[in-house]
C-alpha positions as CSV (number, residue, x, y, z in Angstrom):
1,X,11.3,-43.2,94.3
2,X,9.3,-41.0,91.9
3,X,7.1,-42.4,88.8
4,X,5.9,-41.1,85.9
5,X,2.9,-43.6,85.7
6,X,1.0,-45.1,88.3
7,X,0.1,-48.6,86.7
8,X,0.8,-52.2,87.1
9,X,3.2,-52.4,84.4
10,X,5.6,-50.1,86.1
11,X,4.9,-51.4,90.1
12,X,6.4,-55.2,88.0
13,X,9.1,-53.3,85.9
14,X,10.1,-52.1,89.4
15,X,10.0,-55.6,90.9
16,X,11.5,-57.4,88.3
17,X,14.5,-55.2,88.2
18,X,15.1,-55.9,91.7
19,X,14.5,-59.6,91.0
20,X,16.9,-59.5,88.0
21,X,19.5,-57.8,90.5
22,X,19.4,-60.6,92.8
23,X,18.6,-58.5,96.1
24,X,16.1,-60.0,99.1
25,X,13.2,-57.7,99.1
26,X,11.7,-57.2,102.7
27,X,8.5,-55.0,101.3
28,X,7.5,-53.2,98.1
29,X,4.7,-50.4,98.2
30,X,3.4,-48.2,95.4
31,X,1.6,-45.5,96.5
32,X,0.0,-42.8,94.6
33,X,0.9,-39.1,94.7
34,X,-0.9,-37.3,91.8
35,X,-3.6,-38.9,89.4
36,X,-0.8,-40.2,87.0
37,X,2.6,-40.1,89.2
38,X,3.4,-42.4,91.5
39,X,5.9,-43.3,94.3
40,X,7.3,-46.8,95.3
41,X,9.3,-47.8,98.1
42,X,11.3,-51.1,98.7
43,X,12.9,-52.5,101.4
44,X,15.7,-55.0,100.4
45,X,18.8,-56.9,101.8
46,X,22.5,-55.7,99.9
47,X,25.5,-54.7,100.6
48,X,26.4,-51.3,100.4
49,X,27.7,-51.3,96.4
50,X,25.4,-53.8,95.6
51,X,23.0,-51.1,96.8
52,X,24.1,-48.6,95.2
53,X,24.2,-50.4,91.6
54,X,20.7,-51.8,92.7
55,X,19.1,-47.8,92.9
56,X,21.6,-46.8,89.9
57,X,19.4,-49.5,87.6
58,X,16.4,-48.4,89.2
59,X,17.3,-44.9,88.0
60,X,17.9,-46.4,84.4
61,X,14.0,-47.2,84.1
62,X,11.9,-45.2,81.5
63,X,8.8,-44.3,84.1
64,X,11.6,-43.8,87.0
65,X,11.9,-39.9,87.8
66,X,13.7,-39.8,90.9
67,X,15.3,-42.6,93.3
68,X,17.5,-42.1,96.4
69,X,19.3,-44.6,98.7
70,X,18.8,-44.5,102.3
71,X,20.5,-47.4,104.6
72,X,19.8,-48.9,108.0
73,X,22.3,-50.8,110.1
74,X,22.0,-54.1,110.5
75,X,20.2,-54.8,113.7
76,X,22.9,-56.5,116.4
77,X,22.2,-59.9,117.6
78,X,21.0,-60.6,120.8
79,X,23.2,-63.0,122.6
């Protein structure tokens, strides 16, 4: 996902959405890109639509310029 600002403000706007939207969040990273842009990445645990309405209120966010979905199968069990 793309940022406008690179701060701490937006790194917990970011991880309080996802907190608000109830998803389990394997890692969070924000990295910088310019001076003042940012981008953040977040791996989390959903279901496909809650996915999708998880990224679609991440898109919502004032400092959020860009987000995308991307999905990995769940790994199968050994056993």
């Amino acid at each position: 996902m793309d940022l406008a600002h690179r701060d701490r403000s937006t790194f917990l706007s970011l991880v309080s959405m996802l907190h608000r939207r109830g998803v389990d969040v394997v890692e969070a990273q924000l990295h910088a890109v310019t001076d003042h842009h940012a981008g953040f990445t977040a791996t989390f645990l959903a279901t496909p639509s809650h996915a999708t309405t998880v990224v679609a209120s991440l898109r919502n966010l004032v400092d959020v310029l860009d987000a995308e979905l991307s999905s990995a199968a769940p790994a199968a069990s050994a056993g």
